[in-house]
Predicted model as a PDB file, atoms N, CA, C, CB and O in Angstrom, pLDDT in the B-factor column:
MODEL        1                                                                  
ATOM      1  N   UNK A   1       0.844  -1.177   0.000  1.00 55.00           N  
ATOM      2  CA  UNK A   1       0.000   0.000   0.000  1.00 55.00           C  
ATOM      3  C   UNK A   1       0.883   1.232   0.000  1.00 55.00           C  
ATOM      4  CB  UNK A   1      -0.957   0.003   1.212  1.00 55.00           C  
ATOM      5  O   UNK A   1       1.754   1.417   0.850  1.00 55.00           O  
ATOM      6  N   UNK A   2       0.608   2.092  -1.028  1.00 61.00           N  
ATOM      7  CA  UNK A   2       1.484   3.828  -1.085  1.00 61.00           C  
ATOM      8  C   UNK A   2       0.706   4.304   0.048  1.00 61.00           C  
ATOM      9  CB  UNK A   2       1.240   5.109  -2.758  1.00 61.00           C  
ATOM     10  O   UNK A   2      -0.409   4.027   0.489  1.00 61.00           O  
ATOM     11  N   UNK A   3       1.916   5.347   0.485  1.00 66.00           N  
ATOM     12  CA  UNK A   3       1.675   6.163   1.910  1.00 66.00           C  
ATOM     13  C   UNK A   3       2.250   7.221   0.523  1.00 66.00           C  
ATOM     14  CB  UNK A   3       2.764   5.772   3.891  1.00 66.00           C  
ATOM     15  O   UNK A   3       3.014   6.939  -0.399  1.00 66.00           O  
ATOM     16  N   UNK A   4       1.465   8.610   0.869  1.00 66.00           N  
ATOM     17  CA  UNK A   4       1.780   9.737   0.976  1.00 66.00           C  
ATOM     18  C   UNK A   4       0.995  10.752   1.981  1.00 66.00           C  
ATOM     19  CB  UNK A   4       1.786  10.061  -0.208  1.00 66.00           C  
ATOM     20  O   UNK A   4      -0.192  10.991   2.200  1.00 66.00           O  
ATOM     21  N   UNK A   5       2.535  11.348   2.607  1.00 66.00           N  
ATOM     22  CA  UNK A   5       2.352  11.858   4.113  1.00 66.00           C  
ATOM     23  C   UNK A   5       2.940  13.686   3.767  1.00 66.00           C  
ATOM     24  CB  UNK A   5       3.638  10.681   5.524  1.00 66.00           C  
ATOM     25  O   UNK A   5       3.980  14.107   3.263  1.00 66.00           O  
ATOM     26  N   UNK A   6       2.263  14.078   4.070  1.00 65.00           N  
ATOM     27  CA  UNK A   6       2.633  15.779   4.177  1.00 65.00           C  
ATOM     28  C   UNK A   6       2.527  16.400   5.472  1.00 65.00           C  
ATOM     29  CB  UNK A   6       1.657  16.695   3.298  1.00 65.00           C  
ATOM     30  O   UNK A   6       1.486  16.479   6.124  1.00 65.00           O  
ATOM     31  N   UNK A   7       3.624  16.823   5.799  1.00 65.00           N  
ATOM     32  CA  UNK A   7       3.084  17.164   7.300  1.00 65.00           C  
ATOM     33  C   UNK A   7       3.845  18.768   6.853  1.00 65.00           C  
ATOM     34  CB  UNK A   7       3.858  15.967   9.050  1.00 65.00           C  
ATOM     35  O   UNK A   7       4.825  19.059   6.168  1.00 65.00           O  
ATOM     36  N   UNK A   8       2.824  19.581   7.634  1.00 63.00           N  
ATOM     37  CA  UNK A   8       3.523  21.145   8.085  1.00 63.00           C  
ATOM     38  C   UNK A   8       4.478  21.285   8.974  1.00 63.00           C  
ATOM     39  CB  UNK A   8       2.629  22.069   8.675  1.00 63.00           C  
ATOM     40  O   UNK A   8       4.154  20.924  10.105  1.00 63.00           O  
ATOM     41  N   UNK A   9       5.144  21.535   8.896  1.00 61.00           N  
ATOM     42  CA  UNK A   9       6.656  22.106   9.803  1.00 61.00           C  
ATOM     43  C   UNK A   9       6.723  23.823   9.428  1.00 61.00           C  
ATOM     44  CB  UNK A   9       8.512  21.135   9.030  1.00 61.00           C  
ATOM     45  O   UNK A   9       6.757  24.268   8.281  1.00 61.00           O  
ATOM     46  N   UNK A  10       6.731  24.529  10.510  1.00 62.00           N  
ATOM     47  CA  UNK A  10       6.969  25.953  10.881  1.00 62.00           C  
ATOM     48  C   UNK A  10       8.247  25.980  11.847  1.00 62.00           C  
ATOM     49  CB  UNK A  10       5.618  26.605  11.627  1.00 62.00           C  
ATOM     50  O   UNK A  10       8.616  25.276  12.787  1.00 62.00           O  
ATOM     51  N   UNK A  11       8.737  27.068  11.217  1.00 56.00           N  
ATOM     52  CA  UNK A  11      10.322  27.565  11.802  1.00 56.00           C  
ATOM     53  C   UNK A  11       9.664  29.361  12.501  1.00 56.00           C  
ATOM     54  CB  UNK A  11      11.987  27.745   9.907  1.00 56.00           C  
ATOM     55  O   UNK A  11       8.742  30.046  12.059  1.00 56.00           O  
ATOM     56  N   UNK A  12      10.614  29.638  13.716  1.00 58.00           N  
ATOM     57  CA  UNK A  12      10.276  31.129  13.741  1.00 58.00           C  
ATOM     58  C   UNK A  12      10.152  32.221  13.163  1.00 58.00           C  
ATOM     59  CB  UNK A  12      10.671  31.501  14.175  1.00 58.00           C  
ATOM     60  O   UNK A  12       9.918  33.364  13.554  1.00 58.00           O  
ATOM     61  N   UNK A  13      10.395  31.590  11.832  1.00 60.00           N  
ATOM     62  CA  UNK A  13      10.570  32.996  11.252  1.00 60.00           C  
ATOM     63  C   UNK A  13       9.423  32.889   9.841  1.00 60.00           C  
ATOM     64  CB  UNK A  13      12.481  33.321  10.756  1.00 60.00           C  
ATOM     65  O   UNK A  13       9.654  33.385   8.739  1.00 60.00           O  
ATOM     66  N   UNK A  14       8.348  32.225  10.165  1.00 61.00           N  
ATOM     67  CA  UNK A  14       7.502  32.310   9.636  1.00 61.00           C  
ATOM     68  C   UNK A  14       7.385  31.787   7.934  1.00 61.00           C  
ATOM     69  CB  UNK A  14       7.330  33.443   9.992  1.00 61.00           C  
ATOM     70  O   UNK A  14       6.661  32.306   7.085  1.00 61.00           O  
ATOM     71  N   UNK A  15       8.281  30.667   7.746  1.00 70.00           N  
ATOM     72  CA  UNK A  15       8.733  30.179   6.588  1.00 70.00           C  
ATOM     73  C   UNK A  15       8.130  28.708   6.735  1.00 70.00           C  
ATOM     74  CB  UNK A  15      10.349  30.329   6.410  1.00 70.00           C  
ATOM     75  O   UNK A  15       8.554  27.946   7.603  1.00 70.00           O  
ATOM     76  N   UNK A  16       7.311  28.416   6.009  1.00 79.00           N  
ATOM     77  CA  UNK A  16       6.714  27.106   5.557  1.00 79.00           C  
ATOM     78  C   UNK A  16       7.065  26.186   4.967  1.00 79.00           C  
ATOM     79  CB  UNK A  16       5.977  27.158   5.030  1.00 79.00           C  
ATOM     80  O   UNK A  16       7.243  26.203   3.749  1.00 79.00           O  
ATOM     81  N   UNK A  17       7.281  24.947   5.881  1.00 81.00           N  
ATOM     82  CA  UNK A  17       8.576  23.903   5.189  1.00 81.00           C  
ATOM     83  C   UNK A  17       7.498  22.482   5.405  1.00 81.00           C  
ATOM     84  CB  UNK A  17      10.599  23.808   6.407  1.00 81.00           C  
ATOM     85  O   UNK A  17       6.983  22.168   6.478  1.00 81.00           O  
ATOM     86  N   UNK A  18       7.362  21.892   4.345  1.00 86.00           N  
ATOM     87  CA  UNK A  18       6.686  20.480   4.415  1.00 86.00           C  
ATOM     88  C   UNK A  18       7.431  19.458   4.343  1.00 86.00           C  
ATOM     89  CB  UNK A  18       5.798  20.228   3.479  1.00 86.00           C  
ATOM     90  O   UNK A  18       8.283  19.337   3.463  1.00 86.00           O  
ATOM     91  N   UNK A  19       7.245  18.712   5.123  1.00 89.00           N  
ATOM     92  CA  UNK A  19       8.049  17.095   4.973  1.00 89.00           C  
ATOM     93  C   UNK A  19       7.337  16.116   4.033  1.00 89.00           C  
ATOM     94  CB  UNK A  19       8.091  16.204   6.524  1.00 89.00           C  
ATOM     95  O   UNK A  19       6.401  15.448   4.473  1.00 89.00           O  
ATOM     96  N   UNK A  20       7.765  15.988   2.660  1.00 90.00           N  
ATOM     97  CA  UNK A  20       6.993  14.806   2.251  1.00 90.00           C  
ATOM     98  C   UNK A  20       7.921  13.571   2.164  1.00 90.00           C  
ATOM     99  CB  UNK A  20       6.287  15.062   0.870  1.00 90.00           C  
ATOM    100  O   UNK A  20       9.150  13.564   2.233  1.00 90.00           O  
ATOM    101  N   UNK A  21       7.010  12.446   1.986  1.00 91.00           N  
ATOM    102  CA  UNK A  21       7.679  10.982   2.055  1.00 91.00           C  
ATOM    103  C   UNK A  21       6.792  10.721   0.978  1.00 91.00           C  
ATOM    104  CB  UNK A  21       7.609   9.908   3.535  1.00 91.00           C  
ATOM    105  O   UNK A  21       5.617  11.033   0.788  1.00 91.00           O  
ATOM    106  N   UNK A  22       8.080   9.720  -0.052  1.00 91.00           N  
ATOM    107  CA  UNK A  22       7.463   8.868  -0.922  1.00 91.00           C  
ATOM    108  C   UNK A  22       7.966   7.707  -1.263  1.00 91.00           C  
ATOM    109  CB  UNK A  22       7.261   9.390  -1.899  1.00 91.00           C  
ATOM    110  O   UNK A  22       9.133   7.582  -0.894  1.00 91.00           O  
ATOM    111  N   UNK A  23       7.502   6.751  -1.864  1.00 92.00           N  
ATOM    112  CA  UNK A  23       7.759   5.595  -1.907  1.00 92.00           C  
ATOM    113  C   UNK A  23       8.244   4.915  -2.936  1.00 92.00           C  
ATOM    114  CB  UNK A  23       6.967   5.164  -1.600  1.00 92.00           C  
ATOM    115  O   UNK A  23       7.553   4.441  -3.839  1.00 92.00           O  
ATOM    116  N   UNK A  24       9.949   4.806  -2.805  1.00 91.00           N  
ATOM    117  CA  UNK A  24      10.243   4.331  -4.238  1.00 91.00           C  
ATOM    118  C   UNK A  24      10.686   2.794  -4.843  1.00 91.00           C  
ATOM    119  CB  UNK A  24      11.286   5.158  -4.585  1.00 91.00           C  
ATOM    120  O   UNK A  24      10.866   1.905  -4.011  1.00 91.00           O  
ATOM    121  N   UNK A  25      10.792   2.605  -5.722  1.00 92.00           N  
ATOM    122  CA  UNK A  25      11.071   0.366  -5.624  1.00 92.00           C  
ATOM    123  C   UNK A  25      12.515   0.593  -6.178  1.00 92.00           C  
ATOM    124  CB  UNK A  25       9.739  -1.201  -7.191  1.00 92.00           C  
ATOM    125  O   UNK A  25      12.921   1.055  -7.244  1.00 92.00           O  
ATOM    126  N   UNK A  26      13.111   0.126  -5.125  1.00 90.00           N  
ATOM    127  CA  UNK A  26      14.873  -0.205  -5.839  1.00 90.00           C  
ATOM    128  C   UNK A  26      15.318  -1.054  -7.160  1.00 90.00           C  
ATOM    129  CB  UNK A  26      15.732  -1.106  -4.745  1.00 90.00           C  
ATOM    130  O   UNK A  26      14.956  -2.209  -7.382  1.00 90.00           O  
ATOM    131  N   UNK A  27      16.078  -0.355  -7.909  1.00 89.00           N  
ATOM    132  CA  UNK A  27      16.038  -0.900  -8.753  1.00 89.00           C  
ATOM    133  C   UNK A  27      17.165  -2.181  -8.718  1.00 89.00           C  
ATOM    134  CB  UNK A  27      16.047   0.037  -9.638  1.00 89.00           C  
ATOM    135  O   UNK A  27      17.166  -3.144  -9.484  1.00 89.00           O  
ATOM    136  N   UNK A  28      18.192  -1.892  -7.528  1.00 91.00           N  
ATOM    137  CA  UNK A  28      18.951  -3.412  -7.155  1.00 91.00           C  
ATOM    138  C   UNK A  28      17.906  -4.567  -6.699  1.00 91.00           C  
ATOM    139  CB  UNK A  28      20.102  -3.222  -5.753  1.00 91.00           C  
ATOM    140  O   UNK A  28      17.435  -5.567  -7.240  1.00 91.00           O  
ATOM    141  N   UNK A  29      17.798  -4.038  -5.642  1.00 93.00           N  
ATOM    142  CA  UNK A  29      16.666  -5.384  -5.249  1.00 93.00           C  
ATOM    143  C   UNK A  29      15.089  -5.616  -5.385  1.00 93.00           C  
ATOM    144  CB  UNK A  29      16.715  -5.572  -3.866  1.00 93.00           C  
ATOM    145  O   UNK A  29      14.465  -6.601  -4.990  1.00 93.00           O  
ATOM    146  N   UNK A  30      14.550  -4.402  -6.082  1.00 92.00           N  
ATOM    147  CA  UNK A  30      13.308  -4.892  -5.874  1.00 92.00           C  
ATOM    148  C   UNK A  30      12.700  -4.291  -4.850  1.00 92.00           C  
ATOM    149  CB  UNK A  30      13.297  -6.162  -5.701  1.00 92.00           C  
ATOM    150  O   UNK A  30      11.652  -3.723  -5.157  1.00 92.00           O  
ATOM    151  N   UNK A  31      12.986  -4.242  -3.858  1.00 95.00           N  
ATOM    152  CA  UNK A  31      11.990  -3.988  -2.921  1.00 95.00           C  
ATOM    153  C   UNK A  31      11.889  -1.602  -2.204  1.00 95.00           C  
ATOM    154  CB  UNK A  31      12.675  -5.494  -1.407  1.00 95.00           C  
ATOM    155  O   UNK A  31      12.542  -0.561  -2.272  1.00 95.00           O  
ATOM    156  N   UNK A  32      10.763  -2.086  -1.723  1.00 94.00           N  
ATOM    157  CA  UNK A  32      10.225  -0.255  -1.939  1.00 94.00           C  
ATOM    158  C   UNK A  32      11.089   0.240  -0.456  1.00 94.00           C  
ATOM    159  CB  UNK A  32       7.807   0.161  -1.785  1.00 94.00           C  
ATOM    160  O   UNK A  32      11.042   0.042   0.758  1.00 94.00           O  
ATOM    161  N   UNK A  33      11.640   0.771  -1.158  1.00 92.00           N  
ATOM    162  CA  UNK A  33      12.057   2.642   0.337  1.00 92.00           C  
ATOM    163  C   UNK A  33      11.529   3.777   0.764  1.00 92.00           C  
ATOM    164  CB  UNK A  33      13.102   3.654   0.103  1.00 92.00           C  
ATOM    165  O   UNK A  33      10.459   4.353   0.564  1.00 92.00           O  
ATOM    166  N   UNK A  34      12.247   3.940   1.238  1.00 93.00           N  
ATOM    167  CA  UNK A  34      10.816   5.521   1.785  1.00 93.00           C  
ATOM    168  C   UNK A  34      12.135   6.703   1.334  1.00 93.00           C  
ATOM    169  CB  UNK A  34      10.083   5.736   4.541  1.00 93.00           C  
ATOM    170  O   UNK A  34      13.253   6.446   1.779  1.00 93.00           O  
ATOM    171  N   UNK A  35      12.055   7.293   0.927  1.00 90.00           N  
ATOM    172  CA  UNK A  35      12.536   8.771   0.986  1.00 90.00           C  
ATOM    173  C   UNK A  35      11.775   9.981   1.130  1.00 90.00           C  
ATOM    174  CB  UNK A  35      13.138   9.023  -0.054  1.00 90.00           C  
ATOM    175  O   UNK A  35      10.688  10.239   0.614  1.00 90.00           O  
ATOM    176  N   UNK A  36      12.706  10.930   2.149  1.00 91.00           N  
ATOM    177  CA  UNK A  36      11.526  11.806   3.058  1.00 91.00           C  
ATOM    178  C   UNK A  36      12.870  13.051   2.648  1.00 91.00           C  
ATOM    179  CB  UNK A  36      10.999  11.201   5.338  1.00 91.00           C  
ATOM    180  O   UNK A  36      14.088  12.875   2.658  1.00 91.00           O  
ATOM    181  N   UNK A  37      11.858  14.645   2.217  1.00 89.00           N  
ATOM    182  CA  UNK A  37      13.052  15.532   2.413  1.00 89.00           C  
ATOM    183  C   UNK A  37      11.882  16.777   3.028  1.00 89.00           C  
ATOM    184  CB  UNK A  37      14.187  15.924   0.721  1.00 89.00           C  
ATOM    185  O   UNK A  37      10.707  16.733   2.664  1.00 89.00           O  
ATOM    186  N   UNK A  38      12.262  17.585   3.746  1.00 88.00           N  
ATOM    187  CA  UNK A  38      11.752  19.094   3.604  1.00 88.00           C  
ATOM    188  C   UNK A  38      11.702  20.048   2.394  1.00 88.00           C  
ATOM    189  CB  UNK A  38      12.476  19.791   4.416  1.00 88.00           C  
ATOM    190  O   UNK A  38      12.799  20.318   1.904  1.00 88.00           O  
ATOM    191  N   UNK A  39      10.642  20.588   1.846  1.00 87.00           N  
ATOM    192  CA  UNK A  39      10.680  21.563   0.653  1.00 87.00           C  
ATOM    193  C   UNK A  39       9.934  22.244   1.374  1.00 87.00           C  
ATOM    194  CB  UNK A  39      10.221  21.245  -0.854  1.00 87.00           C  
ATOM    195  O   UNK A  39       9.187  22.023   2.327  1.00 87.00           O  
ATOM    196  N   UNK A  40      10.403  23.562   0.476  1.00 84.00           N  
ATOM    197  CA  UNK A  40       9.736  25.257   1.176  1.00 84.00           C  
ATOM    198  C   UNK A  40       8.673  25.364   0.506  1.00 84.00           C  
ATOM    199  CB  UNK A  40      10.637  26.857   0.926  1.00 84.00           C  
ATOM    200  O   UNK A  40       7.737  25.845   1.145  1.00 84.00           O  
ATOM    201  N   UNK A  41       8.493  25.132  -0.406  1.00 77.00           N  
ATOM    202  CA  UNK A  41       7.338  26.131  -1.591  1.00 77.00           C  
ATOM    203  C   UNK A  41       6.265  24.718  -2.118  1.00 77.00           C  
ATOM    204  CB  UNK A  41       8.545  27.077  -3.555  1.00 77.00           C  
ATOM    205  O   UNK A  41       6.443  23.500  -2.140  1.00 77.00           O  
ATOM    206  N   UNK A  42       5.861  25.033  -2.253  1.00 75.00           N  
ATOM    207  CA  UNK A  42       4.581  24.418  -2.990  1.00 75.00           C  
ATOM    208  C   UNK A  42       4.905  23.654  -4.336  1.00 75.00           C  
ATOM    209  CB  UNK A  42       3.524  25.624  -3.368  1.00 75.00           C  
ATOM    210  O   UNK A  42       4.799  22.448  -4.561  1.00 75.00           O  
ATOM    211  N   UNK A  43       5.316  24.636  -5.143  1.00 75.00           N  
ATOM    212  CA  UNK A  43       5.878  24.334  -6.547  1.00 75.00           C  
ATOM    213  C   UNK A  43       6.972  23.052  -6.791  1.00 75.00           C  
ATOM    214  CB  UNK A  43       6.611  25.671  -6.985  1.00 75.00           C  
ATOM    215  O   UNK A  43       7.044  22.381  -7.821  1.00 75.00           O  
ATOM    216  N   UNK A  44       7.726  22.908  -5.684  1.00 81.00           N  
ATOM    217  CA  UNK A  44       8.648  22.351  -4.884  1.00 81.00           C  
ATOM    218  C   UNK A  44       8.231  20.895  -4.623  1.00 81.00           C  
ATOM    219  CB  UNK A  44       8.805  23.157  -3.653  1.00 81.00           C  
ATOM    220  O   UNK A  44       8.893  19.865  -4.749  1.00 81.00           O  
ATOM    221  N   UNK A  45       6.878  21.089  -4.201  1.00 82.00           N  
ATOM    222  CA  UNK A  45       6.400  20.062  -3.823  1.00 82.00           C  
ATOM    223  C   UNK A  45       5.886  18.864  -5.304  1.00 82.00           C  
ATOM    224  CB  UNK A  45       5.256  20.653  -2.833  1.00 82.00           C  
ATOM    225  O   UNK A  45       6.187  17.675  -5.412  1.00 82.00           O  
ATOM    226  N   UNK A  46       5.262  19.501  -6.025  1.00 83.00           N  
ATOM    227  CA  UNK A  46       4.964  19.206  -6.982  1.00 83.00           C  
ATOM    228  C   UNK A  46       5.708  18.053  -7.886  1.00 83.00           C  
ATOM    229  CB  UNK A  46       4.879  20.233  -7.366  1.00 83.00           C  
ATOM    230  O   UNK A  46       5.360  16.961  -8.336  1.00 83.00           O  
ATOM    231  N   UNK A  47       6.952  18.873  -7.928  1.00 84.00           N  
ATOM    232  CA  UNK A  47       8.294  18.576  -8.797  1.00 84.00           C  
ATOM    233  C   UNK A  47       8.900  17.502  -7.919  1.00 84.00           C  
ATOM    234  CB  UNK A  47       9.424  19.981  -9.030  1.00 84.00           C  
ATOM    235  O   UNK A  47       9.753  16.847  -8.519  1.00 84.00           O  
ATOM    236  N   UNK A  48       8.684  17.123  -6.602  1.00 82.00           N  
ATOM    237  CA  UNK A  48       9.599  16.246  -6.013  1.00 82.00           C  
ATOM    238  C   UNK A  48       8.892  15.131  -6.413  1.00 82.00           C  
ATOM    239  CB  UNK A  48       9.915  16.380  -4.506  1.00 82.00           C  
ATOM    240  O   UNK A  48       9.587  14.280  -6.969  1.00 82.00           O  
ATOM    241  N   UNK A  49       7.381  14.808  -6.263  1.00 83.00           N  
ATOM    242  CA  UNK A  49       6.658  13.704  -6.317  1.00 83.00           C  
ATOM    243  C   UNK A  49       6.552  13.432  -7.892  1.00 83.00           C  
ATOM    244  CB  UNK A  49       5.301  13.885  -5.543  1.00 83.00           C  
ATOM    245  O   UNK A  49       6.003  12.372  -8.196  1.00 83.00           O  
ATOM    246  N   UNK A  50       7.091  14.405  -9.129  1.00 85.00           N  
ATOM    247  CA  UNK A  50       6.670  14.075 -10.345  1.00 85.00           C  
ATOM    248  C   UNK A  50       7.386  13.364 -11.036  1.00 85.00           C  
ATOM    249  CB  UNK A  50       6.415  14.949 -10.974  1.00 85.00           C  
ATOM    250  O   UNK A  50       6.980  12.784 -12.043  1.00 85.00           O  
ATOM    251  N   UNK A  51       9.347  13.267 -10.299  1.00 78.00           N  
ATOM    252  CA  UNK A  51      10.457  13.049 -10.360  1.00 78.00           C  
ATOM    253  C   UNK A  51      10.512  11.528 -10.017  1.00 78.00           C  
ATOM    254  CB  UNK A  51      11.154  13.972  -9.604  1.00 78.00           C  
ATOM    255  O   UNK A  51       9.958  11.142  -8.988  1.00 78.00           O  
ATOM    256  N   UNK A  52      11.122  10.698 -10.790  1.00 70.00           N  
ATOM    257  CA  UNK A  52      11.595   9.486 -10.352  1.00 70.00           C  
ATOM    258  C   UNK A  52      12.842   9.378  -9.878  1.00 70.00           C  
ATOM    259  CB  UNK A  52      11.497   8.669 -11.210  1.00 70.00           C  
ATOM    260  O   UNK A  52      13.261   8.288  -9.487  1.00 70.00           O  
TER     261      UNK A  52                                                      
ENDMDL                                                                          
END                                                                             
């Protein structure tokens, strides 16, 4: 089953940073990983999940 997880993360200084995780299948073995990064912007967001 795909998990996609977005969570809000706020810093003091009023800058909007999301954690996403997605789920990718190795191409050595076969089997799925998680990779998780922080992006600032929206647009950002878009482009990470559209990317293999």
């Amino acid at each position: 089953m795909a998990k996609k997880v977005v969570a809000t993360l706020k810093t003091g200084t009023n800058k909007k940073y999301t954690k996403c995780i997605k789920m990718v299948k190795s191409e050595k073995t076969g089997a799925y990983i998680f990779k998780s990064q922080n992006i600032l912007e929206e647009a950002d967001i878009k482009a990470y999940f559209a990317e293999k």
